[in-house]
N, C-alpha and C positions, 0 to 999 in steps of 0.2 A: 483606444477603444478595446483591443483584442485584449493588453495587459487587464482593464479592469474585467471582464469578463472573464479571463483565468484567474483574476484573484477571488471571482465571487461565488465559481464554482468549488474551486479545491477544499474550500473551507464547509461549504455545506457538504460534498462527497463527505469528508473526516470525519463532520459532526455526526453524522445520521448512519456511519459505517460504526463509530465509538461507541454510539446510545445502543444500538441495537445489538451488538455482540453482548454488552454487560448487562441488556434486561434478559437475555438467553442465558447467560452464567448465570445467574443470580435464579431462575427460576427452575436451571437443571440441577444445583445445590441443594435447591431444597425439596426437589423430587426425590434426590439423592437420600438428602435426611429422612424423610417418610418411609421410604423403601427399607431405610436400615430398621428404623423402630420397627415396625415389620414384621422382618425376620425372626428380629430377637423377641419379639412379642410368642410368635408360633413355635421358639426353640424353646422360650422359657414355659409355654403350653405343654409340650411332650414331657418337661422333664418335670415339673408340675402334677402332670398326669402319674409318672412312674410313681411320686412318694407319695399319692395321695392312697395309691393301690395297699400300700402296706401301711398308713394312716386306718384305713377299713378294717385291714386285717385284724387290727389290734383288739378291735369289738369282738372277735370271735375264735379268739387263742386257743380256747377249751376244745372249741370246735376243729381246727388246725391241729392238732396231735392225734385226732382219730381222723381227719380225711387223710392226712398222709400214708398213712398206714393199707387204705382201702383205695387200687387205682382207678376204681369205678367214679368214686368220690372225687378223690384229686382231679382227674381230668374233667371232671364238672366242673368244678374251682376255676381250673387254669382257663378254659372255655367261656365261662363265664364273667371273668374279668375281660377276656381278651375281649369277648361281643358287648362289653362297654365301656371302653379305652381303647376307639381307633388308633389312636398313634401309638400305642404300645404295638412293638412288633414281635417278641419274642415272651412267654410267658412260662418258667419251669421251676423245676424242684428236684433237689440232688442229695438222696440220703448218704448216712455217715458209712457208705459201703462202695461209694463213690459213683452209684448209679443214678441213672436223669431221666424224669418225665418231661418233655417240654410239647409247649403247642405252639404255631407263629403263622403269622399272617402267607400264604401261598397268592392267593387272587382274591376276586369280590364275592368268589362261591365258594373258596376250597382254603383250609390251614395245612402247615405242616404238622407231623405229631412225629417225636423223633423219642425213640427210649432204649433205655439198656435191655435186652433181652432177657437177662438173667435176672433183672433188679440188682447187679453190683456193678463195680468196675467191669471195662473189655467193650464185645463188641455192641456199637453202636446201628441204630438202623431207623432208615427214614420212609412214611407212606404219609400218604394223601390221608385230607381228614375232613369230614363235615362239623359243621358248626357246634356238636356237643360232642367232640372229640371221636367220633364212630371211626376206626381203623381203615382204609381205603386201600386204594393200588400201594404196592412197593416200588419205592423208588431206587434207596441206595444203602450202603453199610461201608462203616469203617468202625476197623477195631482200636483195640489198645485206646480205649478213653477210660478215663478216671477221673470225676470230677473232682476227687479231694487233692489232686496235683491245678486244679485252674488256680490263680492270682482272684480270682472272684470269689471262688470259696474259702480260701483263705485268710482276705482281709474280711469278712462275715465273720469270722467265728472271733476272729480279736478284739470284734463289738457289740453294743447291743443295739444299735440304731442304724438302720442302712448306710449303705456306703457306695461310691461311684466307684468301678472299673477305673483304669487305661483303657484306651483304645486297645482293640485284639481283633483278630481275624476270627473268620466260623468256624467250626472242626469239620462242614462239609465244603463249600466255598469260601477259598481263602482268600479271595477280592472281595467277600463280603465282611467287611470292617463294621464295627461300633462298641458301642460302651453300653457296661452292664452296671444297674444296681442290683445289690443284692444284702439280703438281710437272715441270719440266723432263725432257726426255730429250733426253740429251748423249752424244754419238759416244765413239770411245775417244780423239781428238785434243781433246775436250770441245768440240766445236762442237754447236750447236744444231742440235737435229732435230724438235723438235716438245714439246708440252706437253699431258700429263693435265691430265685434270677429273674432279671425284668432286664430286655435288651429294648435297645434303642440303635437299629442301626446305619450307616451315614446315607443309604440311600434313600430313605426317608428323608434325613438332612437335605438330599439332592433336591429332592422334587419338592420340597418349600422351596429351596432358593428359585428353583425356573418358575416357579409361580412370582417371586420379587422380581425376576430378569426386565428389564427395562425397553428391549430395541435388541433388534434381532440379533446386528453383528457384537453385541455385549455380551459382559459373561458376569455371576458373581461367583467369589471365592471365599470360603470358611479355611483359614489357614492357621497355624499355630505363627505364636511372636520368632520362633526358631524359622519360619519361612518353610515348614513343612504342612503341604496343602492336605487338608483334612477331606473336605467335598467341594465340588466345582460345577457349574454348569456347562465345562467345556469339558468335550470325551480325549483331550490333548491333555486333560489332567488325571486322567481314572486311573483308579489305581490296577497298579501294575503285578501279578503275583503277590499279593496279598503286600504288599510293601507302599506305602504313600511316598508319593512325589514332592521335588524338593523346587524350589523357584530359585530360579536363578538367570542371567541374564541370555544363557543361550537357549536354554529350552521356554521361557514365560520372559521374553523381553520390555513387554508392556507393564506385564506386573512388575518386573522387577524393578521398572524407573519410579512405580507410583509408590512402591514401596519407602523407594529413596528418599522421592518428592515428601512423602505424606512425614518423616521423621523432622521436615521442620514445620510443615503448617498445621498439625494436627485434622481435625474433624471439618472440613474446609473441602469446597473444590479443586481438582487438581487438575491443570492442563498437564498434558505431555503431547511428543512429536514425535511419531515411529512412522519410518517409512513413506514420508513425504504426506503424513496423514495426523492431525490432531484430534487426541482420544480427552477425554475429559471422564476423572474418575474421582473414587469416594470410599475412602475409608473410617472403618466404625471398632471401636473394642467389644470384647463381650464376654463372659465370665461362660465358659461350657463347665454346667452341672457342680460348679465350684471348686471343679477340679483343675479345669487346664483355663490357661490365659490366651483367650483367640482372637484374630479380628476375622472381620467381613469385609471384604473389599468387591465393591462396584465400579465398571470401566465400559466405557460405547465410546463408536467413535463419532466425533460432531456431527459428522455426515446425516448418524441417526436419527436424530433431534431436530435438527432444522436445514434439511436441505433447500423447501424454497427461500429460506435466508441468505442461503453462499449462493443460488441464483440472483438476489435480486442484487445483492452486491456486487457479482457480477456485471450486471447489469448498468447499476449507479457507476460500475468506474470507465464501463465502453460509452456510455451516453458524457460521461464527464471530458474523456479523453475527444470523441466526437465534436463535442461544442468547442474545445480549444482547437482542434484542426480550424475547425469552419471559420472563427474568430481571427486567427494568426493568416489566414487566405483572404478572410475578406477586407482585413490589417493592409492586406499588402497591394490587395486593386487597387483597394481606396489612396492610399499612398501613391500611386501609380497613376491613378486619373488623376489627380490633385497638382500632381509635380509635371505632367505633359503642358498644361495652361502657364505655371510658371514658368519652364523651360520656355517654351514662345514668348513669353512677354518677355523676359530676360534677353533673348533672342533679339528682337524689335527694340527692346531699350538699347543693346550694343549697336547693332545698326543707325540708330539715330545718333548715338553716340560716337559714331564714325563718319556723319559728317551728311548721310544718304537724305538729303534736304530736296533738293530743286529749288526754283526761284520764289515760287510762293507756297506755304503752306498750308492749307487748308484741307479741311474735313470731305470738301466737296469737289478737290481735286481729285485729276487721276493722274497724280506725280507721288512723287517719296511720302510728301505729307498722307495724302491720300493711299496709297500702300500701307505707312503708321497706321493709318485711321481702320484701316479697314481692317490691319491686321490686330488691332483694340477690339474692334466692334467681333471680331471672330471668338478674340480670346473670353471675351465677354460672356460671347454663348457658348462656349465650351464651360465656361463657369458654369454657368445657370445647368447644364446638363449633368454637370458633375454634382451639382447642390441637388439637383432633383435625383440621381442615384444613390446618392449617400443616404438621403431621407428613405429612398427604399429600401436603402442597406439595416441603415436603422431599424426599419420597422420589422424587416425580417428578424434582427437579432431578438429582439423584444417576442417577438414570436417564440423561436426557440428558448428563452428563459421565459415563457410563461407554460411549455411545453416540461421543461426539466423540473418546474415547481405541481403541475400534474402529477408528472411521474413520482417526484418524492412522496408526494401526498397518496398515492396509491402507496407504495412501499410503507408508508406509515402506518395504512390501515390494515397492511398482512401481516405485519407486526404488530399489532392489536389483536388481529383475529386470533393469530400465534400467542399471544398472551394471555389470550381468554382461555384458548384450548387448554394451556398446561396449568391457569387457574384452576379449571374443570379439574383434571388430571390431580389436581393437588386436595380438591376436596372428597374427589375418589378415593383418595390413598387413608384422608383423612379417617372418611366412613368405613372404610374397610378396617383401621387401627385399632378404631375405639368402640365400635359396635357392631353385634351379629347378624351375618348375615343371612341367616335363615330368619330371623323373629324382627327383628331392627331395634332389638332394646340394647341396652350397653352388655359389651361382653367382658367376661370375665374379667379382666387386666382392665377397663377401665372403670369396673363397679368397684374394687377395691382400691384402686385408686382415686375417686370421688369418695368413697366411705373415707377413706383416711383424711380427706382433706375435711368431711363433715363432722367427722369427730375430734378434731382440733377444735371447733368450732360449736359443737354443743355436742348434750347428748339426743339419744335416742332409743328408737325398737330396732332391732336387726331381728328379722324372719325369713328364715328357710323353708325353702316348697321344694317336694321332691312329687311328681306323678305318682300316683300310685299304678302296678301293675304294667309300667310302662313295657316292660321287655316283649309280656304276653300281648301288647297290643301290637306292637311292632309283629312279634311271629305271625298273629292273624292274620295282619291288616294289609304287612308291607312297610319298607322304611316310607314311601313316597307317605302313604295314608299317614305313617308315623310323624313325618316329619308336618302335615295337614294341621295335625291334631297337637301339636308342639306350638305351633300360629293360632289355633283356636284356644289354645291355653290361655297365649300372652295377649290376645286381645281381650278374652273374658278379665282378664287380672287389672288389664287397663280402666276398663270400666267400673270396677267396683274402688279402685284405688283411689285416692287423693292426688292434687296433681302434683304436690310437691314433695311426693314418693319417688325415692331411688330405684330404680328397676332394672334387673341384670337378669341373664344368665349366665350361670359360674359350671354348668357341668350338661351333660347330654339330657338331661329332663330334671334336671336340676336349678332351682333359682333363686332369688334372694331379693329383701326390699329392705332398706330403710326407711324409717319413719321419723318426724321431727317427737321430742318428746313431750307424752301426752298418757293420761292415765289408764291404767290397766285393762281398765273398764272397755274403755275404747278401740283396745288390739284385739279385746276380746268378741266386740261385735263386728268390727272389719273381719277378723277370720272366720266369725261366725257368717255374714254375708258373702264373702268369697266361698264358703264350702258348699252352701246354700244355691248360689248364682252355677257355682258347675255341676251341681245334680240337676235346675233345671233349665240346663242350656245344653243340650248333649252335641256333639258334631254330629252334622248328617249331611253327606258326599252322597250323590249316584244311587241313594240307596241303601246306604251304609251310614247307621245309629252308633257311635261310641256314645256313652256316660262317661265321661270324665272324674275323676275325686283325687282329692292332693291330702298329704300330710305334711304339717307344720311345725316344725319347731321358732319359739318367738322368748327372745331375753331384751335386755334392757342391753344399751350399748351406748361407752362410755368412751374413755381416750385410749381404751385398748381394745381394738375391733378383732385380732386374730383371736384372743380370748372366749370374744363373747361370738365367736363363730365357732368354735369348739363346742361351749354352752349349746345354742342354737343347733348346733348338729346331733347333740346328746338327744335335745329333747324331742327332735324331730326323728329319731332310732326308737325314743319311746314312742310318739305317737302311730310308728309304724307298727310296733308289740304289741299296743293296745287295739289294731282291730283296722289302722288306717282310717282315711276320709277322717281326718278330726286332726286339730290343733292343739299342744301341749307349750302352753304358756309359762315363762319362770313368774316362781309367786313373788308381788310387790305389794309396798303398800297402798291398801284402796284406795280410792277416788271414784266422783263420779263423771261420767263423761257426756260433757254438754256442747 
């Protein structure tokens, strides 16, 4: 009895200890995977942002050779890119005298504004700045700068299309690392006039990644393939006098084993064992700015993830061990009262078998026979005593295995509930990937990616909608009101739409639809009804009346979607010349729209 009840627990402990550790891997994998898309979704954002700055520029070159010239001008420029392209952090201009205007993000109230005193080469100096570059407190100076000795102005003038940096240190803080683009400005004879800078630098990288970070005692790491850590969420990797940190097994031991591990399993979950503790990690490739070949590496340790699991297992194996005690003791009573009755009978059978008779024997004697008899009639009821202990033995057991089959069954459903949590968990990550979180329509990275999969597939309209006057409502109103009337946009746009309209936003008051293809006629009166619906539906907060008006650019869009986003941005630059609030359609052949 005791053997079958050790064989019947060990196997269910294994089975229910097996299933439950691999539906835990299998669901931390692929938190893992979301968390990397992620990342690389908000890196490919910033640097997206950077060319899109000098994509703008290109509309207003003419314009660009006289604000250089006037610092009044320039610092408008550089301020007013910077107050629309948060993730740009550095925004400057370096004439061929090797002197630098720059503006950069300081806090949520205050820029830097750092420039050459002189307007050439020499000394440098840094003051606080308001949002349209007004001069503030002084902060600091260093001399001997020339910007026509940087590697950034350099590889600018060898081209004519921006160009990424290397990583480099600031010329004020040399722990402050990142990479510049930067692009030439050429006269109309194509002589040089000076060279943009747009910085991007890693502690901005930093604070995306702790917004991916997973579980407290985790970290993620943006490292080059040479195993030199670029940014990290751990301050045991910050960079050191302006010098980045190298992995290796004494100073980053955990990364360095995932490293190892990750070179045979690729993009896969990875256990590892440090220090009497199982970390479980994730690593992902990612191209930085086309320049340099990176990964991102995710690591927590199991503890993080499911601690009432390594309880409950715990648990499963003191109740498993428990029921074999009880079983192997109560094995051995029962043995033990069983074999008392046969020792006596055995006992009495040798006796008789020795001869211990008297003259007559019977049952109802009080000689040998009757001694036999009686000592039968004893053994008898020691049986029946023992048969009625065993049956209570039994029932008890059946007791405790219907108690261990409760207990599983609890354990089963906190593994459930744990599986629902990180279902949840998974469709978070999901809605965070793919769509914004301010409006809820698809963001940027996944409206062009649904456009492309729609333009394999047929053609269409692709329209751009930019706010009109959006900056000056923001200064009035506030970002909160701004960000109000950015919601009462996308909900008006919903309403007048079709439902089988693609709906993004691609930029800060910026947005875009697809349309299945349909005649001209018909784009014509949808933007006539959308222009129409937001003069008279104005927002109104607390007291507070905006009019809203958008301009339109709308083309036909075919199996090449960046093109006719080009198209679409032209026309929507015209419709803003011409007066704004109004749509400028590419001409097609007519039709009518029924």
């Amino acid at each position: 009895m005791a053997l079958l009840v050790i064989l019947t627990a060990l196997p269910i402990g294994f089975l229910w200890h097996q299933s439950a550790e691999r539906i835990v891997h299998n669901t931390i994998e692929n938190i893992y995977k979301y968390a990397s898309q992620s990342v690389i979704s908000h890196l490919d954002d910033f640097l997206t942002q950077a060319n899109k700055v000098y994509t703008h520029q290109e509309r207003i070159q003419a314009e660009l050779s006289t604000i250089i010239n006037d610092r009044k001008a320039l610092l408008s420029h550089l301020t007013n890119v910077l107050n629309h392209h948060d993730d740009i952090d550095y925004f400057y201009f370096a004439n061929t005298d090797g002197g630098l205007v720059s503006v950069g993000h300081q806090s949520d109230d205050l820029y830097y504004l750092i420039e050459s005193e002189t307007g050439n080469a020499g000394q440098l100096s840094r003051f606080e700045s308001d949002y349209n570059g007004i001069k503030g407190t002084f902060i600091e100076t260093t001399a001997g700068f020339d910007a026509r000795e940087k590697m950034w102005y350099q590889d600018a003038t060898k081209v004519n299309q921006p160009v990424w940096s290397k990583i480099y240190a600031g010329a004020f803080d040399p722990t402050l690392l990142g990479i510049t683009l930067s692009k030439a400005q050429r006269g109309l004879n194509g002589e040089l006039l000076g060279v943009w800078g747009l910085d991007l630098t890693l502690n901005t990288v930093i604070q995306e990644l702790y917004k991916s970070k997973l579980s407290r005692h985790g970290d993620v790491v943006l490292f080059y393939k040479n195993n030199i850590i670029l940014a990290s969420t751990s301050k045991k990797h910050a960079v050191h006098t302006g010098k980045l940190k190298s992995i290796n097994h004494a100073n980053t031991p955990i990364l360095d084993k995932l490293i190892r591990l990750d070179s045979n399993q690729g993009n896969n979950l990875i256990l590892i064992d440090h220090d009497g503790k199982q970390w479980a990690g994730f690593i992902a490739d990612y191209s930085l700015a086309q320049v340099d070949e990176v990964k991102i590496a995710f690591y927590s340790p199991m503890s993080d993830f499911a601690p009432e699991l390594k309880v409950a297992q715990n648990v499963a194996i003191l109740l498993t061990l428990v029921l074999m005690f009880i079983a192997i003791m109560l094995g051995k009573k029962a043995a033990r009262q069983i074999s008392q009755p046969i020792q006596a009978l055995t006992h009495a059978a040798e006796q008789i078998s020795r001869g211990h008779w008297g003259s007559k024997i019977t049952i109802t004697r009080d000689d040998e026979l009757g001694t036999l008899a009686e000592s039968f009639n004893k053994m008898q009821c020691n049986l029946e005593k023992t048969i009625f202990k065993l049956d209570n033995e039994q029932q008890e057991t059946t007791r405790l295995n219907a108690l261990l089959a409760i207990q599983n069954q609890e354990l089963e459903e906190r593994v459930e509930e744990r599986t629902h949590a990180l279902k949840t968990a998974n469709s978070k990550l999901h809605q965070m990937a793919y769509f914004d979180a301010l409006t809820g329509i698809a963001n940027r990275r996944y409206f062009w990616q649904q456009l492309d999969d729609k333009c394999t597939e047929s053609s269409g309209w692709l329209l751009i909608l930019d706010i009109d006057n959006f900056k000056q409502i923001n200064d009035a109103f506030g970002h909160i009101e701004g960000d109000n009337i950015l919601k009462h946009f996308t909900a008006v746009c919903l309403g007048v739409l079709p439902e089988q309209c693609l709906f993004g936003r691609i930029g800060g008051e910026e947005f875009a639809m697809w349309l299945n293809d349909m005649p001209r006629a018909c784009i014509e009166e949808l933007t006539d009804e959308l222009v129409s619906t937001l003069a008279s539906t104005p927002y109104i907060n607390d007291g507070t009346t905006v009019t809203i008006s958008t301009s339109i650019g709308a083309c036909r869009c075919f199996s090449q979607p960046q093109k006719a986003y080009a198209i679409a941005d032209k026309l929507l630059y015209e419709a803003k010349h011409r007066g704004k609030n109004r749509a400028v359609i590419e001409p097609t052949t007519s039709g009518n729209c029924t």
